[in-house]
N, C-alpha and C positions, 0 to 999 in steps of 0.2 A: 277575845283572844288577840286582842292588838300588842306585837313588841313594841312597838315604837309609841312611844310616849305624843299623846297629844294634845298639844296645848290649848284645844276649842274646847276640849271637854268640859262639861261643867260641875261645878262641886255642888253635892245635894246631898237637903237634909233627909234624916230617913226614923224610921222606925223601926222597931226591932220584936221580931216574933220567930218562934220554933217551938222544939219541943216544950227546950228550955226557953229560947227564946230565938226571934225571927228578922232579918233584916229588911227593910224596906225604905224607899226612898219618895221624899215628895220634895215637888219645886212648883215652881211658877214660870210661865215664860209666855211668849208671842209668837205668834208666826202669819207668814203670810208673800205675798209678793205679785206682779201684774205679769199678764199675758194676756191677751187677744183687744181685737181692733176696736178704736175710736177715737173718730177726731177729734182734738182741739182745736181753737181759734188759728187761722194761719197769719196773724198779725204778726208784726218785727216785734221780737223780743224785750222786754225791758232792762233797764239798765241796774243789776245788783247795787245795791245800799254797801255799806262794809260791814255789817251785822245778817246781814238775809243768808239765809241757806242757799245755794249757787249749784248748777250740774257739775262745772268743773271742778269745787271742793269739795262739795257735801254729798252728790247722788251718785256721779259716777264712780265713785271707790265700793258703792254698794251693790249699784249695779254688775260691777266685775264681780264681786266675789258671789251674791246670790243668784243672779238672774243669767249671764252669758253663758251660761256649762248649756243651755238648752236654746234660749234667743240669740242665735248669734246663726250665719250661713253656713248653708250644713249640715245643720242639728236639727231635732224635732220640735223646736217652736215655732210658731206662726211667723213670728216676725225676729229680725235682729234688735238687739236694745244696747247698742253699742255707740254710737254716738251722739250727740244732742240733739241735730237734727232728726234721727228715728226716734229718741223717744218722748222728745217735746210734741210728736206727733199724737202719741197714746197719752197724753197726760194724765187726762181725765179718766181715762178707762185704768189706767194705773193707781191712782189714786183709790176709786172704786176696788180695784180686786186686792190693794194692799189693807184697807180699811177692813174689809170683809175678811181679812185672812183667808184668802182663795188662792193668792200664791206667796213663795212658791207654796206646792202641792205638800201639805203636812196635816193632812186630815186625822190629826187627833185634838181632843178639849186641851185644852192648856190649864184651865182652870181644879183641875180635881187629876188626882193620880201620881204616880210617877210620870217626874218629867227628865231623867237624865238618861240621852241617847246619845248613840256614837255616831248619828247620821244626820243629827238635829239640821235640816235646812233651812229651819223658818227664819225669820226675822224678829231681831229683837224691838220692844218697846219704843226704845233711841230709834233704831233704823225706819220704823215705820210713821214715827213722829216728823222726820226728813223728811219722805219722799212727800208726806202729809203736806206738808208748810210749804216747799218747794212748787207743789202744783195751786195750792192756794195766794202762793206769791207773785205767781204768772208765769213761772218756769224761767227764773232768773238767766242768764247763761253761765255769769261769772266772768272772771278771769282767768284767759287762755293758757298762762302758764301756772294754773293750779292743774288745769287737768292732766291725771296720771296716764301713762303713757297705757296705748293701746297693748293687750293681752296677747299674746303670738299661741290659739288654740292648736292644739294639734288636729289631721284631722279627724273625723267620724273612729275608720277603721282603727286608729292607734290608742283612740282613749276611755281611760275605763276613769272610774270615780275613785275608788278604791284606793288606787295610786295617792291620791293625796294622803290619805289616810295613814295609809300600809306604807307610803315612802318609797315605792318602788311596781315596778310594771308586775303582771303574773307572770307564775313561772308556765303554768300550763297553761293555752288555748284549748278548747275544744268547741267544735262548730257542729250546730246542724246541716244534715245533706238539706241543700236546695230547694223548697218546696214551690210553687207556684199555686197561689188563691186567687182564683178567678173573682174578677170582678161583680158584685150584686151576687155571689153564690149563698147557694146555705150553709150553716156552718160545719167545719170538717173536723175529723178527731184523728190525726194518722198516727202510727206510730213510727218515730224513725228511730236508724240506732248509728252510733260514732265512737271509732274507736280510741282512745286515748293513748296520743304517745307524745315523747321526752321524759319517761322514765324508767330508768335504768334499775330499781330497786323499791321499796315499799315505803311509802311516804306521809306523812299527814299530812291532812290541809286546815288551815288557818281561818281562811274567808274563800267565796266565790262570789263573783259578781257577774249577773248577767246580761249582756248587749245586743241589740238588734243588730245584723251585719251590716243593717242600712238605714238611714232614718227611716225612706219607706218602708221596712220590715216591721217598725215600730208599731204602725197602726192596723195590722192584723193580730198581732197575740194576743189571745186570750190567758193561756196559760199556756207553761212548755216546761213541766214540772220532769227532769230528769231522775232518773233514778240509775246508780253506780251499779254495775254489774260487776261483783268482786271474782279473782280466777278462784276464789276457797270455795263458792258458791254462797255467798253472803250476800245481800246488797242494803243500800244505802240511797236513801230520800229524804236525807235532810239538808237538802238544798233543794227549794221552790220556788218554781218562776210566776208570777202573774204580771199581766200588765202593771207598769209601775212600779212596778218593785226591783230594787239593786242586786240584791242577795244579801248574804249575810257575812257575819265575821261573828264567828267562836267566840267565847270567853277565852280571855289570855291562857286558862290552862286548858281547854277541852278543843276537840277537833275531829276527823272523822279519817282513816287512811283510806289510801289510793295506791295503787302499784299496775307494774307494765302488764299488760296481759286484758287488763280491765278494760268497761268498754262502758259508755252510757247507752242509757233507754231512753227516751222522750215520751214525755205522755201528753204530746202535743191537744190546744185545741185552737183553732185557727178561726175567724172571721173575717168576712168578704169588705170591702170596700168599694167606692165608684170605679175602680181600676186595678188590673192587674197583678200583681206582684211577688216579686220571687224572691221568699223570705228564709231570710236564715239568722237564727238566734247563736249566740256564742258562751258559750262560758269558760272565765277566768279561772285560776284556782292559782291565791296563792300557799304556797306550803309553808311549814315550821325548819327550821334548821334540822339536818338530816342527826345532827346527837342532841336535838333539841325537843324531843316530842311530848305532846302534853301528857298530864294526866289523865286523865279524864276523856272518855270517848261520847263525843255528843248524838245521843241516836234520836232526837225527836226532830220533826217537823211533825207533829200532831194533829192532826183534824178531829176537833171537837165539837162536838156535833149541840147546834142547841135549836133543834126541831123535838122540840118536848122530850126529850130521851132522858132517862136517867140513868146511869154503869157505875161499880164499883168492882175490883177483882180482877183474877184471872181468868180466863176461859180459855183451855183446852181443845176443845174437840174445833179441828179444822172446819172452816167456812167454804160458797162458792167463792169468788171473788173476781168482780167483772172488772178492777183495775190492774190486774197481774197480779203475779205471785206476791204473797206478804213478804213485808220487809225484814224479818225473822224467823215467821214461820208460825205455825199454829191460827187460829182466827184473830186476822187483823181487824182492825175495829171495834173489837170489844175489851181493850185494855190498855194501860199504857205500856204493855209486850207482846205485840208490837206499835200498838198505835191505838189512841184512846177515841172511844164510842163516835161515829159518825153516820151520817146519810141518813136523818130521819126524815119523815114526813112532813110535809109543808103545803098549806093551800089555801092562798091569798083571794079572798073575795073581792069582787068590782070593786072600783069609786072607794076604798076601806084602808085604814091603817090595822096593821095585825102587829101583834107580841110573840115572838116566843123564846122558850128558855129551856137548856138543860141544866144539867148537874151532873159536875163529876165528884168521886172520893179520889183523892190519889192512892193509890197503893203502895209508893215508894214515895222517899223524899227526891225533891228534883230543883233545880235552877232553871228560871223562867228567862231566858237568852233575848227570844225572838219574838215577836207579836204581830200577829194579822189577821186583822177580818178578812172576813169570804164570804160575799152575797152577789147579788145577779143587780140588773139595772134600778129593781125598786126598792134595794137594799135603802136605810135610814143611818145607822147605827148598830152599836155591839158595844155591850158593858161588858166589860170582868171585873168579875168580883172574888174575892176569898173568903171563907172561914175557916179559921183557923182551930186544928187540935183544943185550943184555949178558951175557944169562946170567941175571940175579937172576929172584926169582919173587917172587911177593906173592901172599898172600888180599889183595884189597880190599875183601870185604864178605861176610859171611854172613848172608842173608835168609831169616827162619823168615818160615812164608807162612799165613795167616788170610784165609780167603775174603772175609769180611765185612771187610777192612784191609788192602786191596790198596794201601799206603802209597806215595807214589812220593819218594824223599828224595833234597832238594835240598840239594848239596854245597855248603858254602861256597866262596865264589870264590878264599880262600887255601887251599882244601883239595881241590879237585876233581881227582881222577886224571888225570895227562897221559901222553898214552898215543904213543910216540913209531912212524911205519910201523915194522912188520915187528914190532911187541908181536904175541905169542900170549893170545889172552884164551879163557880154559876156563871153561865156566860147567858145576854138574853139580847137575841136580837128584833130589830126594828124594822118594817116596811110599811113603804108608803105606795099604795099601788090606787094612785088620784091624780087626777091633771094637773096639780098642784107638782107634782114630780116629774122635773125638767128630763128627766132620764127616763120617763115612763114612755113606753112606745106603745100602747094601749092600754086607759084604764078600764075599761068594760071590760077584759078579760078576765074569765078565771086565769089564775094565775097557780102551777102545783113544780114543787121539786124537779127537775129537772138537769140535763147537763146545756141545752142551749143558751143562748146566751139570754134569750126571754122568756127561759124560766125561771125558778130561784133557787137557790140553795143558801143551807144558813150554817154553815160551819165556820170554826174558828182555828185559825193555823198556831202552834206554839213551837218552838225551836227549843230542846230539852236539856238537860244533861242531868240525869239517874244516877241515884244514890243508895246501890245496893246496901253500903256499908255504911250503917247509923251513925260511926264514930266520924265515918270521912265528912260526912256531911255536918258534923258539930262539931270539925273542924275549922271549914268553909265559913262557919257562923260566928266562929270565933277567929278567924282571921277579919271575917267583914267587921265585927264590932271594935277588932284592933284600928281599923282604917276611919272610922267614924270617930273614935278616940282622939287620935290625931291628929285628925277635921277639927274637931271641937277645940282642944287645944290652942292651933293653930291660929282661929275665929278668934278664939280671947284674947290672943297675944296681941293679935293685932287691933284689937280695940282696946285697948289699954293706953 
C-alpha cells in the first residue's frame, strides 16, 4: 500500500493462477552483506591501478546505502563501517559474510520463489562481486576525491526506515511504558498497554514500523506483538513485532483503521542480557490521506500453525484463549476468522534433525501481503507451498530462519501471491537440534513447544487481505494481469 512510487522496486516476472486464473511472481536475485570482527593485515595500503575497484569509488557508495542504517555510532551494529580505515579493518571478515550472503540480514533462498519485495535489503550480484575484488585486491584506497561525501545520519530517536520508503516521517508515535529486564534473568511475558493520541477523527493506516527506543532496547525483544484496542470494541493484530523485523506496509489499496479513543495492548516477550536495561519499543504508523482510504481492510497477521495440524472451515463455538480475547471473536485459531489453525505440538529429539508440516484449505480467497517465519533458536527453515483449486502447485517461498532476523517481507503489490478459496497452502518446517547449530544452546535436550525462548515453536506468520466478494477478488486478478500485460509489452519494446 505504498503512495509514493518507488524507484528500487523491482519488475518481476510472474505466473498466473485462480479460479480462472492466479497471479504469481518469480525472480532471481542476491543478497548479503558484513558485520562482526576480524582483522586484516595492518600493512600501508596499496596503490589503485586506474582499472581496480577502489573504497573511495567502488565500495563506499555501497557501503552508504546497504550497510550504515545499522554500522555506524549509535545504531545496533557491532562496529561503524564508515570510513576506510574502519573498514579495511574487517576486510576479510567482510568479504566472508558478503560471500555467504549473511549480510545484510535477508534470510530468504534467492534461488526459487518469489523474489519481489518492498524491503529488499540484500545485495545485488554487481554489489557483491565489488566488495569480492576489492578485498582480494588488497583493499585499494583510491582516490580521495572520488570518495562521496560522509552521510549526515539522523539520530537513533528520529529515524525510522520507512521514511525512505513512504517519503516522509509517521504520523503517529506510539511507545511502550518503560520496562526494565534485569540482567541474566528468565524470560519475562508482561503485558503493557499505551494510549494512542494525535488523532482527532477515524483514520487508516498504511504501514507501521517498529523501533527500539534505544539501541540497547534492541537486544532484549523477543517479540512485542501489539494488538489495537478499537473504542467499537473491535481489535486489530495485524501489525507484529519480532526481533528483526521493520513492520509492515499494506498493499496500496488495503489497510487497517485507527481512531482517538484507541489504545494498544503489547504482548510483550522480553529476554535477559549481561546487563540491565530499560527497554521501550515504539511504533510508527503512517496513515492514508483522510478522503483517501483504502479499499480493502487488511485483517491477517495469521499464525499458521505447521506442528502436524491440518484445518479447513469455520468453527463456531468459542475457545479458552491464553493470548486474550480473539481478534473478532468466536474461536481464534481454528480458521481464517479470525485467524488460521495454530500452536500444535512439537518435540524435538537430542543430537536430531526433525520435519514437520501442516496444511491449510483457504476458505476465502485472500492476498498474501506479508511473510514470516516463527521458530525458537533450532529453528532451520520453513517452505510454503500452494496448491492450487487447479491442480498446479507452487513453492512461494523458502525461509531460512535466524533468530536474531526474524524478517517479515513485504511483497510487492505486483507480486504478492493471490491465493484463490479452496488454495491448499503447506507450510513445513525444519530443526536442527545438533552441535552442528550455532544457535543450539543444548543439544542433548529434549526439546517440546513452548513459549521460552529454548523451546520451540513452528508457526508461520502471513499478513492477509480477504476476499469475501468472489467478483472483487477477479477483479484484483485481472487488474494484476492488466500490469503484467504492460510488463511484457514494455520488455519487447525495449528489445527491439
Amino acid at each position: 500500500m505504498v503512495i509514493l512510487e518507488n524507484p528500487r522496486r523491482m519488475v518481476m516476472a510472474t505466473l498466473m493462477h485462480s479460479s480462472s486464473s492466479l497471479i504469481r511472481s518469480l525472480s532471481y536475485g542476491v543478497a548479503a552483506l558484513a558485520f562482526v570482527a576480524l582483522l586484516s593485515s595492518a600493512g600501508a595500503a596499496p596503490v589503485a591501478a586506474q582499472d581496480e575497484v577502489t573504497f573511495t569509488r567502488d565500495v563506499a557508495p555501497i557501503l552508504q546505502q546497504k550497510c550504515e542504517t545499522c554500522h555506524r555510532d549509535g545504531s545496533i551494529g557491532p562496529m561503524s563501517l564508515r570510513t576506510y580505515d574502519e573498514v579495511r579493518r574487517y576486510a576479510r571478515r567482510i568479504k566472508e559474510q558478503v560471500s555467504e550472503r549473511v549480510m545484510p540480514p535477508w534470510p530468504i533462498d534467492k534461488t526459487i520463489g518469489v523474489q519481489g519485495f518492498k524491503n529488499d535489503r540484500s545485495l545485488s550480484d554487481e554489489q557483491i562481486a565489488t566488495l569480492v575484488s576489492w578485498v582480494d585486491a588488497g583493499t585499494p584506497r583510491g582516490d580521495p576525491v572520488d570518495m562521496p561525501a560522509l552521510l549526515e545520519w539522523p539520530e537513533w530517536s528520529d529515524s525510522w526506515r520507512f521514511e525512505q520508503e513512504l517519503g516522509r516521517p509517521p504520523d503517529v508515535v506510539v511507545s511502550t511504558p518503560e520496562y526494565t529486564v534485569l540482567a541474566n534473568s528468565a524470560d519475562d511475558w508482561p503485558w503493557l498497554e499505551s494510549q494512542l493520541s494525535g488523532l482527532d477523527e477515524e483514520r487508516w493506516i498504511m504501514a507501521g514500523e517498529f523501533r527500539p527506543g534505544t539501541a540497547d532496547s534492541w537486544d532484549v525483544f523477543h517479540h512485542a506483538n501489539p494488538m489495537i484496542y478499537r473504542t467499537d470494541g473491535s481489535v486489530d493484530g495485524s501489525l507484529r513485532q519480532v526481533r528483526g523485523n521493520e513492520g509492515t506496509i499494506y498493499a496500496e489499496d488495503s489497510g487497517t483503521p485507527v481512531g482517538p479513543g484507541d489504545y494498544v495492548r503489547w504482548n510483550m516477550h522480553m529476554y535477559a542480557i549481561d546487563r540491565d536495561v530499560d527497554a521501550v519499543l515504539q511504533l510508527g504508523l503512517w496513515l492514508y490521506p483522510k478522503d483517501a482510504p483504502p479499499a480493502f481492510r487488511a485483517e491477517g497477521a495469521d499464525g499458521f500453525s505447521c506442528s502436524q495440524y491440518t484445518g479447513h472451515g469455520f468453527e463456531s463455538d468459542p475457545l479458552p484463549n491464553r493470548f486474550g480475547p480473539s481478534l473478532v471473536g468466536g474461536a481464534r485459531g481454528l480458521s481464517s476468522d479470525p485467524q488460521i489453525v495454530r500452536q500444535g505440538d512439537l518435540l524435538l529429539p537430542p543430537n536430531s534433525w526433525a520435519t514437520y508440516r501442516g496444511v491449510y484449505v483457504m476458505d476465502r480467497a485472500a492476498r498474501l501481503e506479508v511473510a514470516r517465519a516463527h521458530m525458537h533458536v533450532r529453528g532451520r527453515y520453513q517452505i510454503l507451498e500452494a496448491i492450487y483449486p487447479d491442480g498446479r502447485w507452487e513453492v512461494i517461498n523458502k525461509f531460512h530462519f535466524d533468530h536474531n532476523w526474524q524478517t517479515g517481507f513485504l511483497y510487492d503489490d505486483d507480486s504478492a501471491p493471490l491465493l484463490p478459496k479452496g488454495t491448499a497452502l503447506v507450510i513445513t518446517g525444519v530443526f536442527d537440534n545438533t552441535a552442528g547449530n550455532p544457535h543450539n544452546p543444548d543439544p542433548d535436550q529434549w526439546v517440546v513447544r513452548g513459549d521460552r525462548t529454548v523451546d520451540s515453536m513452528c508457526h508461520f506468520r502471513m499478513g492477509l487481505t480477504y476476499f469475501d466478494d468472489a467478483e472483487e477478488f477477479e477483479q484484483v486478478v485481472r487488474e494484476r494481469e492488466e500490469v503484467l500485460r504492460r510488463q511484457r509489452l514494455a520488455t519487447d519494446d525495449g528489445g527491439q
